[in-house]
Z-matrix of the N, CA and C atoms (Angstrom, degrees):
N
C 1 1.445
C 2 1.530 1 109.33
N 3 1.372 2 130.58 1 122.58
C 4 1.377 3 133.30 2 166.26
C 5 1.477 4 104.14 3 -93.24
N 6 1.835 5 79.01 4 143.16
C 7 1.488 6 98.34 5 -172.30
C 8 1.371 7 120.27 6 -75.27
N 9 1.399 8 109.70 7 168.42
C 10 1.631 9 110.35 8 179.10
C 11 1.559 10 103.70 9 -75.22
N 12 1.524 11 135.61 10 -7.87
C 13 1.068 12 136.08 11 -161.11
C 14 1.676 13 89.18 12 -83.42
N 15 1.501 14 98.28 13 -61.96
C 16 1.478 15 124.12 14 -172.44
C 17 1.601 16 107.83 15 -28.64
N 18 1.482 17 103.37 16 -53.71
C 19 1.805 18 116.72 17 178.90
C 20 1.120 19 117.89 18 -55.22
N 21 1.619 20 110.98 19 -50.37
C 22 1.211 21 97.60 20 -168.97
C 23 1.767 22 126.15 21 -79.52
N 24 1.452 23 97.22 22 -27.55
C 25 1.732 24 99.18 23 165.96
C 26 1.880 25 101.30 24 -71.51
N 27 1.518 26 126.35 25 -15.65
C 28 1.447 27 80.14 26 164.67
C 29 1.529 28 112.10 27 -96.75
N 30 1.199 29 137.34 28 -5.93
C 31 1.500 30 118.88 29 165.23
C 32 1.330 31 119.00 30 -86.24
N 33 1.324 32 129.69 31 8.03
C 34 1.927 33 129.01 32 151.21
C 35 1.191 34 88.82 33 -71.14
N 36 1.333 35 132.39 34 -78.70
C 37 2.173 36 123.23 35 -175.83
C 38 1.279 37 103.43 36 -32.70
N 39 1.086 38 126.16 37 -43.84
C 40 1.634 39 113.88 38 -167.76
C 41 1.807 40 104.13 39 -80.10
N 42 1.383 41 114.92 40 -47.36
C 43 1.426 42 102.63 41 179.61
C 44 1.559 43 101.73 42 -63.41
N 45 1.105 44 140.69 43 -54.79
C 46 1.270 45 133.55 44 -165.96
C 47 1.908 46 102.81 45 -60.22
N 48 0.942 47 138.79 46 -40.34
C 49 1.279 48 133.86 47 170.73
C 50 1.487 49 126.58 48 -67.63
N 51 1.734 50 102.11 49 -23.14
C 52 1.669 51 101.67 50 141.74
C 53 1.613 52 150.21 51 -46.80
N 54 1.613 53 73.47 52 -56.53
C 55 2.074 54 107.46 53 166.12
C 56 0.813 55 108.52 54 -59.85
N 57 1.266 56 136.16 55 -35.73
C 58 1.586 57 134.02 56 -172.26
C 59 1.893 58 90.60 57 83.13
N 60 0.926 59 118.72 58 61.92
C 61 1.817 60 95.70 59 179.73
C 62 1.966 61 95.82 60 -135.17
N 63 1.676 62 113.07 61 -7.42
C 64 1.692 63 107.16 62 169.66
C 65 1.648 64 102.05 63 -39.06
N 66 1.147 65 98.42 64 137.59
C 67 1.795 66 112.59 65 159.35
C 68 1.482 67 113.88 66 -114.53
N 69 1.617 68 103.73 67 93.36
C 70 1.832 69 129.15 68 -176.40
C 71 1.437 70 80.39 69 -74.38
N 72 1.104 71 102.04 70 138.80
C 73 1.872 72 118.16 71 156.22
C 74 1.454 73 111.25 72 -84.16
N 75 1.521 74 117.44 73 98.77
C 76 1.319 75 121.03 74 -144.86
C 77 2.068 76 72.27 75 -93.78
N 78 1.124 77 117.41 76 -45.94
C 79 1.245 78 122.94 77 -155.68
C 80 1.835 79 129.39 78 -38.79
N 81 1.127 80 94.78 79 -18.58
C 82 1.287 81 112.91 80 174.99
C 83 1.495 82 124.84 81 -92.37
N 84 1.443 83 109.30 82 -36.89
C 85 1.214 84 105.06 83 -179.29
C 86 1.975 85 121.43 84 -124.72
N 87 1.677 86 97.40 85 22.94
C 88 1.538 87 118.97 86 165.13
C 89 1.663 88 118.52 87 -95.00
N 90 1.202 89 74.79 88 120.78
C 91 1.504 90 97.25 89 173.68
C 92 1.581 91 124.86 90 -82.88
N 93 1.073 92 162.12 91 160.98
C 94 1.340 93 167.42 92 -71.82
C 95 1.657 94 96.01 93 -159.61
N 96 1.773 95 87.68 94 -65.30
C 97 1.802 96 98.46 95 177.57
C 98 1.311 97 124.74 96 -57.32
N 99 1.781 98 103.77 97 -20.97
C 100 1.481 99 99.32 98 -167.99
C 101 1.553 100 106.51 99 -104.11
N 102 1.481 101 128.83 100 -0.36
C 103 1.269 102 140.30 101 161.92
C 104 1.564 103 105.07 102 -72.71
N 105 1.262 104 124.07 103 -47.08
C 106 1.593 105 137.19 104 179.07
C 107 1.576 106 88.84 105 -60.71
N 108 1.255 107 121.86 106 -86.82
C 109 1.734 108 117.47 107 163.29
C 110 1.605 109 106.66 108 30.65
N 111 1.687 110 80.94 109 -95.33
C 112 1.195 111 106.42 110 -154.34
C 113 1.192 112 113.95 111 -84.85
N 114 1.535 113 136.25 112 -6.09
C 115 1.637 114 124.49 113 156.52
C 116 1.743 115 114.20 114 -75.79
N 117 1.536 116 113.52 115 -5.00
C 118 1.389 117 105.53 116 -165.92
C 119 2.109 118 84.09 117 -100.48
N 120 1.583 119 113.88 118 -24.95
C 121 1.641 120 95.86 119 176.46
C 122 1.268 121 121.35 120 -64.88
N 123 2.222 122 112.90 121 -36.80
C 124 1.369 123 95.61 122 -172.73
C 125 1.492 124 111.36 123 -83.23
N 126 1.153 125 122.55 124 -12.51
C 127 1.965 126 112.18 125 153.00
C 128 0.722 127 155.79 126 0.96
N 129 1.963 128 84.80 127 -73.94
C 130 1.308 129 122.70 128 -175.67
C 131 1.953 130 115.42 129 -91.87
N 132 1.390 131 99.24 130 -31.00
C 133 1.238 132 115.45 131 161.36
C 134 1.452 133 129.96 132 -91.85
N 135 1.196 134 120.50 133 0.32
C 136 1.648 135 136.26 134 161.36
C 137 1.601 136 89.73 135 74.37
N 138 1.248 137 125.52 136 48.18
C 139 1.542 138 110.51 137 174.93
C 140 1.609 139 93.19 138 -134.91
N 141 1.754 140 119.04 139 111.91
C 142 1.312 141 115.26 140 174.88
C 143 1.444 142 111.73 141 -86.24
N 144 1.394 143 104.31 142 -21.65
C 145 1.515 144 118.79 143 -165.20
C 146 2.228 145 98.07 144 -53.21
N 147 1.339 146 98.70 145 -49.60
C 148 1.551 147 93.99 146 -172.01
C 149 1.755 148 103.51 147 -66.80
N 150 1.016 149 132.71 148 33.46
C 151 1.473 150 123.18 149 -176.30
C 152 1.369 151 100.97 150 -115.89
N 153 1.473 152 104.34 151 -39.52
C 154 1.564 153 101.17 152 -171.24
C 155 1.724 154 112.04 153 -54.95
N 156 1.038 155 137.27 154 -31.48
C 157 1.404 156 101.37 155 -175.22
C 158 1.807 157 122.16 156 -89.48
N 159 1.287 158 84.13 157 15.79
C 160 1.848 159 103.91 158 165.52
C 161 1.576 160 105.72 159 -81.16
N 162 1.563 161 100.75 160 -58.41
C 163 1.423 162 109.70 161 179.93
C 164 1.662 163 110.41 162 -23.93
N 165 1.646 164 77.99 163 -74.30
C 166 2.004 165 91.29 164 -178.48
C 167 1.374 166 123.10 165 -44.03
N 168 1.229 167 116.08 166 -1.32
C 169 1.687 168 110.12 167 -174.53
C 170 1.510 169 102.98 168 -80.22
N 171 1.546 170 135.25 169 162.98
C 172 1.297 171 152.68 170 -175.05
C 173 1.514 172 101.96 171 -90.14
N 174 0.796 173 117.30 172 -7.88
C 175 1.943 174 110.15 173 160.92
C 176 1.767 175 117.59 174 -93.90
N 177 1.503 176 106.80 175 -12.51
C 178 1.193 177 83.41 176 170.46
C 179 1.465 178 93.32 177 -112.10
N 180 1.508 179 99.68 178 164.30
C 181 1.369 180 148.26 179 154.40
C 182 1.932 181 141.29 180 -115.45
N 183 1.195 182 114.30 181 135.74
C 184 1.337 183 123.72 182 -176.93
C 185 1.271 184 119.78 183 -109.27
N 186 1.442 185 90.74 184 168.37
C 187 1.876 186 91.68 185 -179.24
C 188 1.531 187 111.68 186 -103.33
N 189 1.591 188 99.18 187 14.60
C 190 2.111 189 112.16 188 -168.55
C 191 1.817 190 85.89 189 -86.59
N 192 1.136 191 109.69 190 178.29
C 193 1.494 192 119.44 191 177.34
C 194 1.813 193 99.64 192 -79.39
N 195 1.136 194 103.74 193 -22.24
C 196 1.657 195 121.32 194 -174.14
C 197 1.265 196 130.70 195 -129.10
N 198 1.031 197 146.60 196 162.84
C 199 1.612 198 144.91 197 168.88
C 200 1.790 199 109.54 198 -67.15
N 201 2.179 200 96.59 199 -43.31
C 202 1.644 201 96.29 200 -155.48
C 203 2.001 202 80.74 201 -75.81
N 204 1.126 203 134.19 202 -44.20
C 205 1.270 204 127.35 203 172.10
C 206 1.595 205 122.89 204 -11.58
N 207 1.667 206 99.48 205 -87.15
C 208 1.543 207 115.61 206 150.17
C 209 1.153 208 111.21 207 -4.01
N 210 1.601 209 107.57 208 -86.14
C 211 1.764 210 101.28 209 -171.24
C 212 1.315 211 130.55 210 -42.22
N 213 1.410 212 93.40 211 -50.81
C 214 1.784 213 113.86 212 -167.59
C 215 1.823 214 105.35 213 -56.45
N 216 1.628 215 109.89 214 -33.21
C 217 1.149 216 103.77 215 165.30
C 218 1.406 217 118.22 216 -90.93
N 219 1.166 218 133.80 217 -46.69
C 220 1.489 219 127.57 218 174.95
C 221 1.437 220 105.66 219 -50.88
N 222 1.611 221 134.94 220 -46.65
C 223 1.451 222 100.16 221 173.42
C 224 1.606 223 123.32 222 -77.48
N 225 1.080 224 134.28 223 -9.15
C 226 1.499 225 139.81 224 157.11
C 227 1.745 226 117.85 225 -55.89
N 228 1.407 227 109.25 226 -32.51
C 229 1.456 228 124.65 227 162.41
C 230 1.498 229 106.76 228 -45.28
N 231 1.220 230 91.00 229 -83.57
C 232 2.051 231 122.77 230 -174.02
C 233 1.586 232 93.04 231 -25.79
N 234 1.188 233 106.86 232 -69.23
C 235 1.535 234 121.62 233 -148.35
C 236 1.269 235 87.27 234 -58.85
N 237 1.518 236 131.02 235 -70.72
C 238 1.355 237 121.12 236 -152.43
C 239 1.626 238 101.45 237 -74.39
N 240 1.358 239 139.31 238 -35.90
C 241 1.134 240 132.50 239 175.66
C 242 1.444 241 113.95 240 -48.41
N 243 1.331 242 110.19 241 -28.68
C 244 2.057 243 121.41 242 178.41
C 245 1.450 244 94.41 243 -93.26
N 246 1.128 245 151.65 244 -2.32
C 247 1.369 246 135.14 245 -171.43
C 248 1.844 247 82.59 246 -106.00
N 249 1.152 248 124.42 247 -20.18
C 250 1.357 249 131.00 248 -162.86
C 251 1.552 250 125.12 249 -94.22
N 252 1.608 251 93.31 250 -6.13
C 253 1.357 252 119.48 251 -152.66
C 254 1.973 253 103.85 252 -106.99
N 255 1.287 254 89.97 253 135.43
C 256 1.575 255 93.02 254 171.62
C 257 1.853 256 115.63 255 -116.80
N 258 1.187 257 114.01 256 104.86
C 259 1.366 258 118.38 257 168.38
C 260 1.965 259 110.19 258 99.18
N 261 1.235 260 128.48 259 -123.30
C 262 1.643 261 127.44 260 -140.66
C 263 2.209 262 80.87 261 -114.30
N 264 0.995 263 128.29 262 164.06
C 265 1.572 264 124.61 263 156.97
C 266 1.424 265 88.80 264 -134.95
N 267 1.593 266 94.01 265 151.46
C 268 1.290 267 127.87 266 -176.10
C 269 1.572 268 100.45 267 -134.49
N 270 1.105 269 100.00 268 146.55
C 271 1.530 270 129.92 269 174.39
C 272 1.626 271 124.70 270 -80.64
N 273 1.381 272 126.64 271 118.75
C 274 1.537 273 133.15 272 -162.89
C 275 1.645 274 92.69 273 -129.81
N 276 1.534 275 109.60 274 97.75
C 277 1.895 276 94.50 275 165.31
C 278 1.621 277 104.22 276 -101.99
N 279 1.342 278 83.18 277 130.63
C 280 1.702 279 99.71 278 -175.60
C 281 1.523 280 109.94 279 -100.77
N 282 1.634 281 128.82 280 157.71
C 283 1.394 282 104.99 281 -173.94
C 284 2.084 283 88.00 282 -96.93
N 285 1.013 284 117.61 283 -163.95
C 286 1.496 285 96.88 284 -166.62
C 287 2.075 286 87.63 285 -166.11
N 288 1.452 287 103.91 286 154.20
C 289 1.474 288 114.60 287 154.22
C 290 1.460 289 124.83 288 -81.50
N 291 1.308 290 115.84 289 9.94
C 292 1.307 291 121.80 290 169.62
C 293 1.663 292 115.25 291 -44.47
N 294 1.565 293 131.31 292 129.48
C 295 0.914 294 135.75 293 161.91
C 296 1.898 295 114.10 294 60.95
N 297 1.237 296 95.04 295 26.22
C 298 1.368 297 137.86 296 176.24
C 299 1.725 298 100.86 297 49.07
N 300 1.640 299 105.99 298 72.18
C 301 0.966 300 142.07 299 -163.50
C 302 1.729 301 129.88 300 -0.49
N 303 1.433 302 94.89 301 66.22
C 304 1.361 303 117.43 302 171.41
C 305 1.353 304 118.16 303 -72.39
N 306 1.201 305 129.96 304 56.31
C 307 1.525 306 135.87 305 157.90
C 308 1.621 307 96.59 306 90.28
N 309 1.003 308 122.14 307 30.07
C 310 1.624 309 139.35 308 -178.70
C 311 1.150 310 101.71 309 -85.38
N 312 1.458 311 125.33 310 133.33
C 313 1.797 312 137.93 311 153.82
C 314 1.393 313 100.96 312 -110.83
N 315 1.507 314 95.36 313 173.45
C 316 1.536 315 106.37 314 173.79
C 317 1.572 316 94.69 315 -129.30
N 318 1.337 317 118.10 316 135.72
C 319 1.221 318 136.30 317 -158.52
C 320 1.759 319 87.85 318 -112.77
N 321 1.834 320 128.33 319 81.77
C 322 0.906 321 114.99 320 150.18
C 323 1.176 322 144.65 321 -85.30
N 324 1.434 323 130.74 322 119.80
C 325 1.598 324 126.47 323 163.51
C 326 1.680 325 124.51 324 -77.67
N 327 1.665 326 94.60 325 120.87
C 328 1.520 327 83.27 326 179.39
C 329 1.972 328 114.04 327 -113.43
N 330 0.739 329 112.54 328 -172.77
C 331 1.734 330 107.82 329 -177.80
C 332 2.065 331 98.13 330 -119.45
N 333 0.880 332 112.99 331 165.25
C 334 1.567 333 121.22 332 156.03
C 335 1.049 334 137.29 333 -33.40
N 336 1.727 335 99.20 334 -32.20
C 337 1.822 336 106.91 335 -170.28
C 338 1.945 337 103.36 336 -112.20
N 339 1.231 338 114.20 337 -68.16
C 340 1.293 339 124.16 338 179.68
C 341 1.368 340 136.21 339 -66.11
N 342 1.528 341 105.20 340 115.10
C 343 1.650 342 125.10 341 -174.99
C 344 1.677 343 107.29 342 -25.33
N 345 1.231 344 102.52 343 -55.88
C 346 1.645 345 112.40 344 -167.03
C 347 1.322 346 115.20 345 -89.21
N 348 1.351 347 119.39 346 150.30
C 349 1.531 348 105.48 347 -171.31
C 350 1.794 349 112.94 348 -77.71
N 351 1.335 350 129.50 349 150.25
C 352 1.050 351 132.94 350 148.94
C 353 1.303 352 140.66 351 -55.23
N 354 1.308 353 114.26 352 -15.35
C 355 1.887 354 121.75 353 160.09
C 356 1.616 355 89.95 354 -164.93
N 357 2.029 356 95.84 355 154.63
C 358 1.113 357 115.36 356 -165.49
C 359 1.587 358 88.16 357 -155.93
N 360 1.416 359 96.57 358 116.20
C 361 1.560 360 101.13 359 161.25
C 362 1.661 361 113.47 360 -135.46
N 363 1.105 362 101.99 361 140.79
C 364 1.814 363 122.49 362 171.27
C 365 1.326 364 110.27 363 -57.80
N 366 1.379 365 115.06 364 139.43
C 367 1.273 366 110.04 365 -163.44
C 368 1.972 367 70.89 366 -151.09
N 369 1.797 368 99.23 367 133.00
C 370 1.245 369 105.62 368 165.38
C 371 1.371 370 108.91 369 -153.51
N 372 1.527 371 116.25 370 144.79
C 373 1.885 372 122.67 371 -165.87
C 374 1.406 373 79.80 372 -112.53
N 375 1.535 374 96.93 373 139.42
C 376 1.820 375 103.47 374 176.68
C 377 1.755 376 94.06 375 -155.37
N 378 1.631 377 121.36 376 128.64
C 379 1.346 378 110.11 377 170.22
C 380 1.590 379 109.68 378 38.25
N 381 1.121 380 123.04 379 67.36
C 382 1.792 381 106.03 380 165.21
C 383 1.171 382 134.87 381 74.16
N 384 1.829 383 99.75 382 -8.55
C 385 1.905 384 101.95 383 -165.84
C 386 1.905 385 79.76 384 -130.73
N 387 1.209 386 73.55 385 168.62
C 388 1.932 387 88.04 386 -175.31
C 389 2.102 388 103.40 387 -128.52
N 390 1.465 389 126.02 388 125.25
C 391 1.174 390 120.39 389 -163.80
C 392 1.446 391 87.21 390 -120.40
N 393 1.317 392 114.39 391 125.73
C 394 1.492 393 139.98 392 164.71
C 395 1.323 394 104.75 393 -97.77
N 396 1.863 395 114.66 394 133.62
C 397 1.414 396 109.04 395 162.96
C 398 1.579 397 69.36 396 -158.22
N 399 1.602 398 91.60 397 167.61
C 400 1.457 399 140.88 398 -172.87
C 401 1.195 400 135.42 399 -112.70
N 402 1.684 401 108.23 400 125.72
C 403 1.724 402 105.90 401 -174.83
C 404 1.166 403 102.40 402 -57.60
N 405 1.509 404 114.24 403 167.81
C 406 1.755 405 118.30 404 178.11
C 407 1.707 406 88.23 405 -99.94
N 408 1.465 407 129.78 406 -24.70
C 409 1.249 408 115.71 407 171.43
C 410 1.039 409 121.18 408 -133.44
């Protein structure tokens, strides 16, 4: 016989794995490539929301005073760069003089129609941690 205790901690796991609100300890077993991964899918798929629990890992780093900063502007980026956008974006990594080019790319997105890319973020590998920052345009 399972207990009523038993039930109810497993349907809090189950509502919380609905919500999306489990906290996986990504930190231990994320890799670099698979944080890069996954900021170039929600991009490309206009979803910033799935990045954040990459964000939160201890290998990355930003150029915001904060992480929740970062977001609040990188998804305000996204959005208007996709409201800005005509047709499929594709991905251009450029090597770049950024930060007087310490292992820095430029992570361009371009759309179908426009010469220039629609978002551009810095992407730099340093010791183990990876530092994301953001064009202002």
């Amino acid at each position: 016989m399972i207990s009523s205790r038993y039930l109810q901690a497993e349907n809090c796991v189950v509502e919380a794995v609905k919500n999306n609100i489990v906290n996986l300890n990504f930190n231990l077993v994320m890799e670099i490539q698979v944080i890069k991964n996954e900021l170039i899918n929600c991009c490309l798929n206009d979803n910033s929301k799935q990045f954040i629990p990459y964000l939160l890992s201890k290998k990355v780093k930003t150029g915001m005073p904060n992480k929740t900063r970062f977001y609040s502007f990188f998804k305000s980026m996204l959005k208007c760069a996709k409201q800005n956008s005509i047709g499929i974006w594709t991905l251009k990594i450029e090597k770049t003089n950024w930060n007087d080019g310490q292992n820095t790319l430029a992570y361009n997105f371009y759309d179908e129609r426009h010469k220039y890319a629609r978002l551009t973020l810095m992407v730099t590998e340093k010791n183990g941690q990876i530092l994301f920052e953001t064009m202002p345009f």
